[in-house]
C-alpha positions as CSV (number, residue, x, y, z in Angstrom):
1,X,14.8,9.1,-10.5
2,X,13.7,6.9,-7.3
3,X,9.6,5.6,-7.7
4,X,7.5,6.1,-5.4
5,X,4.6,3.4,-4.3
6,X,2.2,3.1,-2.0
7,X,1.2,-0.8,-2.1
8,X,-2.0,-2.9,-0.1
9,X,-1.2,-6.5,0.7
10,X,-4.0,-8.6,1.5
11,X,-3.9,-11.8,4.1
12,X,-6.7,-14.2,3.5
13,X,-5.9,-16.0,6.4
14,X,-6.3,-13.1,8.3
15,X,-8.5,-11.2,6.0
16,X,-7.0,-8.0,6.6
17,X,-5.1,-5.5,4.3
18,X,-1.9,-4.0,5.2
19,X,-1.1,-0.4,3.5
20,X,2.6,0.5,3.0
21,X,4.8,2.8,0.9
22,X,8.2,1.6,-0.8
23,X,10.7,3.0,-2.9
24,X,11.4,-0.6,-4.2
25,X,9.5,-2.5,-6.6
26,X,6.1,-3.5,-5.1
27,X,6.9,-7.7,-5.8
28,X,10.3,-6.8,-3.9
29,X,8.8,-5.2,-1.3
30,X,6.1,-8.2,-0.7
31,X,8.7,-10.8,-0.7
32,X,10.9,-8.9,2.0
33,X,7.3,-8.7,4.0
34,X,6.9,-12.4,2.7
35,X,10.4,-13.7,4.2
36,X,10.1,-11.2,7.4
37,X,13.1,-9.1,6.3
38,X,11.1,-6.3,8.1
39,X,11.0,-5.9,12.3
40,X,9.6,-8.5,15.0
41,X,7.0,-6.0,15.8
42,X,5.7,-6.0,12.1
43,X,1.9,-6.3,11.4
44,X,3.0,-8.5,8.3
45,X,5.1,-11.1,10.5
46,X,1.6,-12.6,11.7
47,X,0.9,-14.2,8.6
48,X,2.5,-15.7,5.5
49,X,0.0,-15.5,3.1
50,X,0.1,-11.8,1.9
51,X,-0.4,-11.2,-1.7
52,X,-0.2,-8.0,-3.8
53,X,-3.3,-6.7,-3.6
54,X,-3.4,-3.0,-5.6
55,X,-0.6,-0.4,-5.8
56,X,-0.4,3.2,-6.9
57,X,2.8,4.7,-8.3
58,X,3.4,8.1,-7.1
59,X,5.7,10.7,-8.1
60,X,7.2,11.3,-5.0
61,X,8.0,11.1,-0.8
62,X,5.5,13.3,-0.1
63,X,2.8,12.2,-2.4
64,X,2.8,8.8,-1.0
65,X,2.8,9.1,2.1
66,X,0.3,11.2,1.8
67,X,-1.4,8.8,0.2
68,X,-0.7,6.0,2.5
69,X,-1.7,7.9,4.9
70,X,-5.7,9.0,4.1
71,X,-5.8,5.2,3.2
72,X,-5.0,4.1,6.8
73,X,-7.5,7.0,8.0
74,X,-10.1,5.6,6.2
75,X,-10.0,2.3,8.1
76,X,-12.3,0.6,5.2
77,X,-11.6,-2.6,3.3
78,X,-14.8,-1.1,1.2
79,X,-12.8,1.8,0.7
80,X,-9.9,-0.4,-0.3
81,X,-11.7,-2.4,-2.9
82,X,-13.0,0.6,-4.4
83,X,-9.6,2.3,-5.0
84,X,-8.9,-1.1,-6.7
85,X,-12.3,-1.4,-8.4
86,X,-12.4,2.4,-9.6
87,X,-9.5,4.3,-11.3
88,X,-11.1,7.4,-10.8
89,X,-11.2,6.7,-7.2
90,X,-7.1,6.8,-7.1
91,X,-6.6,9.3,-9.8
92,X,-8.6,12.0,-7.0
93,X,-6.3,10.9,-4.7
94,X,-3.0,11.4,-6.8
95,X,-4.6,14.5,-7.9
96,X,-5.5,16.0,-4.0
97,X,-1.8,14.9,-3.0
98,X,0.1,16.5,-5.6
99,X,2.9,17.8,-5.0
100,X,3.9,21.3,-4.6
């Protein structure tokens, strides 16, 4: 059975988040953004600070990209530190995203 993630990296030195989904483990995943494993073009490649910020295990594809998705929409680090800061916040969205 593959997991599904959708992680948020933070940058202090660039205080920004970066949103992503993996099938690997989330500390995996942030070390291969960490050692720029990923494309030139990256968003991650312009700084080497990133640290796991919050991730939500999903049960599948679908449900996280989903996911990953309405959190990119919402262009809010508010929004970001609420999903963190609020379970119920992330439980709505596992629960609107469910899959079919």
């Amino acid at each position: 059975m593959n997991n599904f993630f959708v992680y948020i990296l933070f940058s202090e030195s660039l205080n920004r988040f970066y949103t992503g989904l993996t099938t690997l483990k989330v500390e995996e995943r942030l070390e291969n953004h960490l050692h720029k494993k990923y494309a030139g073009s990256n968003f991650t490649q312009k700084a080497n600070d990133w640290t796991l910020f919050h991730s939500i295990k999903c049960k599948s594809f679908s449900q996280a990209r989903n996911i990953e998705l309405h959190v990119k929409r919402m262009k809010s680090s508010t929004y970001i530190k609420n999903l963190k800061l609020y379970p119920e916040l992330q439980q709505k969205l596992l629960d609107q995203y469910k899959s079919t």
